[in-house]
NUVEX-621265 format. One record per residue (C-alpha): x, z, y; residue number from 1. Coordinates in Angstrom, 1 decimal, m for minus. Example, Ala and Ser with C-alpha at 12.3 -4.5 7.8 and 13.67 -1.06 7.14 Angstrom:
BEGIN
<r px="12.3" pz="7.8" py="m4.5" pos="1"/>
<r px="13.7" pz="7.1" py="m1.1" pos="2"/>
//
This chain:
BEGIN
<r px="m14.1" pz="m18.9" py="m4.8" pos="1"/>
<r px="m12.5" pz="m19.9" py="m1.8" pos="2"/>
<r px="m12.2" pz="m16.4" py="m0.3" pos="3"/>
<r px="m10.8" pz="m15.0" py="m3.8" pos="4"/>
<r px="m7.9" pz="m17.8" py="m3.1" pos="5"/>
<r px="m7.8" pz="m17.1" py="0.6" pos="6"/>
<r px="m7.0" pz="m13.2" py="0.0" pos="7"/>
<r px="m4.2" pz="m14.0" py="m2.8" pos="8"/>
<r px="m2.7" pz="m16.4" py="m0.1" pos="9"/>
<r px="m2.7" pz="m13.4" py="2.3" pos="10"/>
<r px="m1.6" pz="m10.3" py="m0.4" pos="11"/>
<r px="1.0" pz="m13.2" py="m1.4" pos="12"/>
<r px="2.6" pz="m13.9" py="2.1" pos="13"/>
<r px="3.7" pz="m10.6" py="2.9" pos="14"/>
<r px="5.9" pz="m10.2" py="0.0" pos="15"/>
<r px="7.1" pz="m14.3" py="0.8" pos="16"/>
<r px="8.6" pz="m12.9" py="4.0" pos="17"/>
<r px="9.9" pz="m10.2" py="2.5" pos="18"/>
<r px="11.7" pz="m12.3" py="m0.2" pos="19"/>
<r px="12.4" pz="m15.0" py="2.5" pos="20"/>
<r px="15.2" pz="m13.3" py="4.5" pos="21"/>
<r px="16.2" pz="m12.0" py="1.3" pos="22"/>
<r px="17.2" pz="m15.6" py="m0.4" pos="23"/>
<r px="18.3" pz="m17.0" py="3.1" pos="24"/>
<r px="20.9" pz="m13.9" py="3.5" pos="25"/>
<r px="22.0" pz="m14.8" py="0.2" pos="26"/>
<r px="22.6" pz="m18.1" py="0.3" pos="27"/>
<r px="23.9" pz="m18.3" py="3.4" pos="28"/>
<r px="26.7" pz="m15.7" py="2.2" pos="29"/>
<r px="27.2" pz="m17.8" py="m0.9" pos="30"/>
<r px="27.3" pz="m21.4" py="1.1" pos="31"/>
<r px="28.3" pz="m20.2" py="4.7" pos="32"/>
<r px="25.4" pz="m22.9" py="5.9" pos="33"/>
<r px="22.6" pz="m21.0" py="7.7" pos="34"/>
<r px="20.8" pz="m24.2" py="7.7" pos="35"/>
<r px="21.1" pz="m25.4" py="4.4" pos="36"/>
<r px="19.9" pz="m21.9" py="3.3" pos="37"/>
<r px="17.2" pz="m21.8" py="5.4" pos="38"/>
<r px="15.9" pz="m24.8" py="3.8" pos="39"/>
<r px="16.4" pz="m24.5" py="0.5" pos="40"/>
<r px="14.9" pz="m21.0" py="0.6" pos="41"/>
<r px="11.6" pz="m22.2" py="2.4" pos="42"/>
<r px="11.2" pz="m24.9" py="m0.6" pos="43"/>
<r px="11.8" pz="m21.9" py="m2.7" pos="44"/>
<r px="9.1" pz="m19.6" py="m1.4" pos="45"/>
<r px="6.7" pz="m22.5" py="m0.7" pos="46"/>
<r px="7.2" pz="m23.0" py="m5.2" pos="47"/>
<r px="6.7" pz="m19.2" py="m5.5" pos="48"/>
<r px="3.7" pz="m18.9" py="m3.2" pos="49"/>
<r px="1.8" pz="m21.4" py="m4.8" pos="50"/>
<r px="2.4" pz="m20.2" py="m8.0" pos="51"/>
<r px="1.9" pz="m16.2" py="m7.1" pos="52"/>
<r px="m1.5" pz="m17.4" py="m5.7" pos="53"/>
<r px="m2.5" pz="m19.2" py="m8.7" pos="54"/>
<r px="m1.5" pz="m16.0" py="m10.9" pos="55"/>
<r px="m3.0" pz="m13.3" py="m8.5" pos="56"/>
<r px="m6.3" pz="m16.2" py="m8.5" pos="57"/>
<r px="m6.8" pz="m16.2" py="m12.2" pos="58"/>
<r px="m5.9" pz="m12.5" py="m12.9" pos="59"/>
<r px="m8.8" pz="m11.8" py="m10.1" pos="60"/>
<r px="m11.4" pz="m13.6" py="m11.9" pos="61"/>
<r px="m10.5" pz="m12.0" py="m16.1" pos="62"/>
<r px="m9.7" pz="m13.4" py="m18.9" pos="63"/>
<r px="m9.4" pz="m17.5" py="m18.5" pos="64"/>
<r px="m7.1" pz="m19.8" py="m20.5" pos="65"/>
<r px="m4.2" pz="m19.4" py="m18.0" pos="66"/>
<r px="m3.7" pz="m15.9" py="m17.7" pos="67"/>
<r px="m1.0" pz="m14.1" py="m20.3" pos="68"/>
<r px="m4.4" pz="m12.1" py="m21.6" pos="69"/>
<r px="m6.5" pz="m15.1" py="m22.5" pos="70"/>
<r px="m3.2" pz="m16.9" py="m24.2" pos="71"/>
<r px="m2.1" pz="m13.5" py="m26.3" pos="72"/>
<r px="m6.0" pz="m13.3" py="m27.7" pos="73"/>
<r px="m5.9" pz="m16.6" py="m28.4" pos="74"/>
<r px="m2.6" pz="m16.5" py="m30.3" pos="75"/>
<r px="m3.9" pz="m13.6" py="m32.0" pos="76"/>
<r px="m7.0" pz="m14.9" py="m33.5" pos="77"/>
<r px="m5.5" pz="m18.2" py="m34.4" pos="78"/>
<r px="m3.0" pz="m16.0" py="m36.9" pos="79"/>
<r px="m5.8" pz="m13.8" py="m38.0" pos="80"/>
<r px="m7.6" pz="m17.2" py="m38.8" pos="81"/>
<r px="m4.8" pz="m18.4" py="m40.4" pos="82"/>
<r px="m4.7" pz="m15.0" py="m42.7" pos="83"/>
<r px="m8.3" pz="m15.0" py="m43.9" pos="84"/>
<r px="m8.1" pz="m18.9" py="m44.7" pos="85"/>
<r px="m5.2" pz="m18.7" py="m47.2" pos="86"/>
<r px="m7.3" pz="m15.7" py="m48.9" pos="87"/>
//
């Protein structure tokens, strides 16, 4: 388990780079503060990293209750459930 979360840290941090210089250049052209865009842009891609990793984690390991897979076949036989009741 904890390499699976190790390796979506790593496949995660490139593209958190990437997307770093990315939000600082446009903040700092929309507040003309280098600082204050650096910050808030590193809160920013510390939010998205942890969140990326949790995604790329649970779509690593199949179907669980937090992935979009998991949620849409559970929707799905709740409604077919709901169908054959009322019959």
């Amino acid at each position: 388990m904890g390499k699976r979360i190790w390796e979506s840290v790593l496949f995660s941090l490139e593209w958190r780079l990437y997307a770093y210089v990315i939000t600082v250049a446009f903040l700092y052209a929309t507040t003309g503060e280098l600082a204050f865009a650096a910050v808030q842009a590193l809160g920013l891609q510390l939010v998205l990293l942890v969140c990326h990793t949790t995604w790329y984690y649970f779509r690593q390991e199949g179907s669980h209750g937090f992935t979009l897979d998991a949620l849409a076949t559970r929707l799905s036989r709740m409604i077919l459930h709901s169908f054959s009741r009322g019959n």
